[in-house]
C-alpha positions, 0 to 999 in steps of 0.5 A: 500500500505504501509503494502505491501512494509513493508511485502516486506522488511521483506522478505529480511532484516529478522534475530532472532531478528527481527522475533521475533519482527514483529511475531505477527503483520504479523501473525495479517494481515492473517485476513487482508480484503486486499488479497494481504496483506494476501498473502504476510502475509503469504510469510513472516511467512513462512520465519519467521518461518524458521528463529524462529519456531513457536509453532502451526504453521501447524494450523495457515498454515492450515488456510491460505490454506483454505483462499478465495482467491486462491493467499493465498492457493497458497502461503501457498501451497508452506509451505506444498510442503516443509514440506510433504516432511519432515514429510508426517505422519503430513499431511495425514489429509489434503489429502480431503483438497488437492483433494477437491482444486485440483478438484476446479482447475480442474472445473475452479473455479478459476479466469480465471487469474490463467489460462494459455492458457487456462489450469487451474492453472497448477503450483498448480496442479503440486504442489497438485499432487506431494503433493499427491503423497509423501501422498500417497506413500506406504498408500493405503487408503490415495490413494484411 
C-alpha cells in the first residue's frame, strides 16, 4: 500500500532531478508480484521518461505490454498510442503483438471487469485499432 501512494506522488511532484533519482527503483517494481504496483510502475516511467529519456526504453515498454495482467498492457498501451504516432517505422514489429491482444479482447479473455455492458474492453480496442491503423497506413503487408 505504501509503494502505491509513493508511485502516486511521483506522478505529480516529478522534475530532472528527481527522475533521475527514483529511475531505477520504479523501473525495479515492473517485476513487482503486486499488479497494481506494476501498473502504476509503469504510469510513472512513462512520465519519467518524458521528463529524462531513457536509453532502451521501447524494450523495457515492450515488456510491460506483454505483462499478465491486462491493467499493465493497458497502461503501457497508452506509451505506444503516443509514440506510433511519432515514429510508426519503430513499431511495425509489434503489429502480431497488437492483433494477437486485440483478438484476446475480442474472445473475452479478459476479466469480465474490463467489460462494459457487456462489450469487451472497448477503450483498448479503440486504442489497438487506431494503433493499427497509423501501422498500417500506406504498408500493405503490415495490413494484411
Amino acid at each position: 500500500m505504501e509503494v502505491l501512494a509513493a508511485l502516486t506522488v511521483l506522478t505529480k511532484l516529478q522534475n530532472m532531478h528527481m527522475s533521475m533519482a527514483v529511475n531505477d527503483a520504479v523501473t525495479a517494481l515492473l517485476a513487482h508480484n503486486n499488479e497494481m504496483v506494476r501498473k502504476k510502475a509503469v504510469m510513472v516511467i512513462i512520465k519519467l521518461n518524458k521528463i529524462h529519456p531513457q536509453p532502451d526504453f521501447d524494450l523495457t515498454m515492450k515488456r510491460a505490454l506483454c505483462d499478465k495482467d491486462p491493467s499493465v498492457m493497458a497502461a503501457a498501451l497508452n506509451y505506444f498510442h503516443e509514440e506510433v504516432k511519432k515514429r510508426p517505422a519503430d513499431f511495425k514489429d509489434l503489429t502480431n503483438s497488437f492483433v494477437v491482444i486485440l483478438r484476446q479482447i475480442i474472445e473475452h479473455r479478459l476479466p469480465r471487469d474490463f467489460d462494459y455492458h457487456r462489450m469487451p474492453a472497448p477503450w483498448i480496442q479503440a486504442k489497438i485499432l487506431e494503433v493499427l491503423s497509423i501501422l498500417g497506413a500506406d504498408d500493405q503487408k503490415i495490413s494484411e
